[in-house]
C-alpha positions in Angstrom: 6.9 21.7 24.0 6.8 20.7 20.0 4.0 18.7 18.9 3.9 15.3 19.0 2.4 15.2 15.0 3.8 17.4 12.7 1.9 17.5 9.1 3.7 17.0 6.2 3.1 18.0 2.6 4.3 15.2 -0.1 5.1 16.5 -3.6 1.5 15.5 -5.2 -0.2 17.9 -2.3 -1.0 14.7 -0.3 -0.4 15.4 3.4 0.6 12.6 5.8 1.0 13.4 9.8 4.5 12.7 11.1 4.5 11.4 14.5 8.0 12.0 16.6 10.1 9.2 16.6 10.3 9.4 20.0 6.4 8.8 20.4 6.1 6.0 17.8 7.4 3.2 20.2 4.8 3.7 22.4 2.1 3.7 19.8 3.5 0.0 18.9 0.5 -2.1 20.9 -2.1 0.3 19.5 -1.0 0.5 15.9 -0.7 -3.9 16.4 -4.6 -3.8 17.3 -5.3 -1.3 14.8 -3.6 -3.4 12.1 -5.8 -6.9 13.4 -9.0 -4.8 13.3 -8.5 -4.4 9.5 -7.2 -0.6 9.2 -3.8 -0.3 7.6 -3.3 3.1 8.2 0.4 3.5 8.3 2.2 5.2 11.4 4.5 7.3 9.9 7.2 8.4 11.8 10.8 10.9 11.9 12.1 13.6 13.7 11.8 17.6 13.2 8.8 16.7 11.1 10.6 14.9 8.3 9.0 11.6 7.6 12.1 9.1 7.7 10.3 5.1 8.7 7.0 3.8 8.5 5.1 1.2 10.3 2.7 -1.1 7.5 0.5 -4.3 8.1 2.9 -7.4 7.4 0.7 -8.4 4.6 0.6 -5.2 2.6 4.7 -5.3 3.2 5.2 -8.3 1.7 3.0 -7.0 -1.6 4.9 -4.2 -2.1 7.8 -6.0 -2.0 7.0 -9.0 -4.1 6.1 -5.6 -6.7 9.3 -3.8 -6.4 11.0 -6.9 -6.7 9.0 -8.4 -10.0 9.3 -5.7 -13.3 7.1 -7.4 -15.2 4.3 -7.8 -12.4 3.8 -11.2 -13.4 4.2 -12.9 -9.7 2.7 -10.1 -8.2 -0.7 -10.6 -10.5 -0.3 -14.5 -10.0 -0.3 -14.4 -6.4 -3.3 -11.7 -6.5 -5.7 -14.3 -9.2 -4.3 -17.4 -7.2 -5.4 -16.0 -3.9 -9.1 -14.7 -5.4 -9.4 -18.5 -7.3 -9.1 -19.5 -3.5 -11.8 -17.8 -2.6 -14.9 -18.3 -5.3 -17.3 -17.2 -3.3 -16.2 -13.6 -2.5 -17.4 -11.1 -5.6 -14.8 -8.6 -5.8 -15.7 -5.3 -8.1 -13.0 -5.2 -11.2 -12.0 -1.4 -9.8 -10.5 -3.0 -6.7 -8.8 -5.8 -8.5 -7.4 -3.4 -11.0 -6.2 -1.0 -8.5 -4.4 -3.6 -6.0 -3.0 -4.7 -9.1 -1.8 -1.1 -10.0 -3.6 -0.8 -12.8 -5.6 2.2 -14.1 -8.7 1.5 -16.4 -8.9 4.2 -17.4 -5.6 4.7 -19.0 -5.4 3.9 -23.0 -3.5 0.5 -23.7 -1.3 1.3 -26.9 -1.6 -1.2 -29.8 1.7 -2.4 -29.6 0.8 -4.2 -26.3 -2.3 -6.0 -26.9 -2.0 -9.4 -28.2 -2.1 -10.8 -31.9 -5.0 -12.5 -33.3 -3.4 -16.6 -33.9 
């Protein structure tokens, strides 16, 4: 009998675990509970170990696709600030905001993008 996870080796030497599609439906309720407990682990799913669907937290779905639908990232960081301003009491380290917002601080911003001095 095959496995019921297969591990799979993404091109940047990541590995997820591929769970057969005809197991996934099953895992539904659990991954429903895991997602309300805070743990957005994706259940990844396909057949003969390929990854081909993946099961996400409604709320990180709708971030990635408000990014992959806004080039600029403008909305995307909008939504991001205007949710934190809602929230003035939580303190939230500038490595987290940066990296929800995709950003890398430690990357070198070139000239041409910083803003003129008025």
């Amino acid at each position: 009998m095959d496995s019921e996870e297969t591990p799979y080796l993404l091109p940047d030497g990541d590995r997820v675990w591929v769970i057969r599609t005809s197991t996934a439906g099953g895992l539904l309720p659990q991954m429903l509970e895991r997602f309300r407990a805070n743990n957005p682990e994706p259940l990844i799913f396909g057949d003969a170990g390929q990854p081909e669907a993946v099961v996400i937290p409604f709320d990180v779905w709708r971030r990635l696709d408000a990014l992959a639908t806004d080039e600029e990232g403008f909305d995307a960081t909008y939504a991001v600030v205007r949710e934190r301003l809602a929230e003035p009491g939580r303190s939230i380290p500038i490595e987290d905001v940066a990296e929800e917002l995709g950003l890398n601080l430690d990357e070198p911003i070139p000239d041409s993008e910083l803003p003129k001095p008025q």
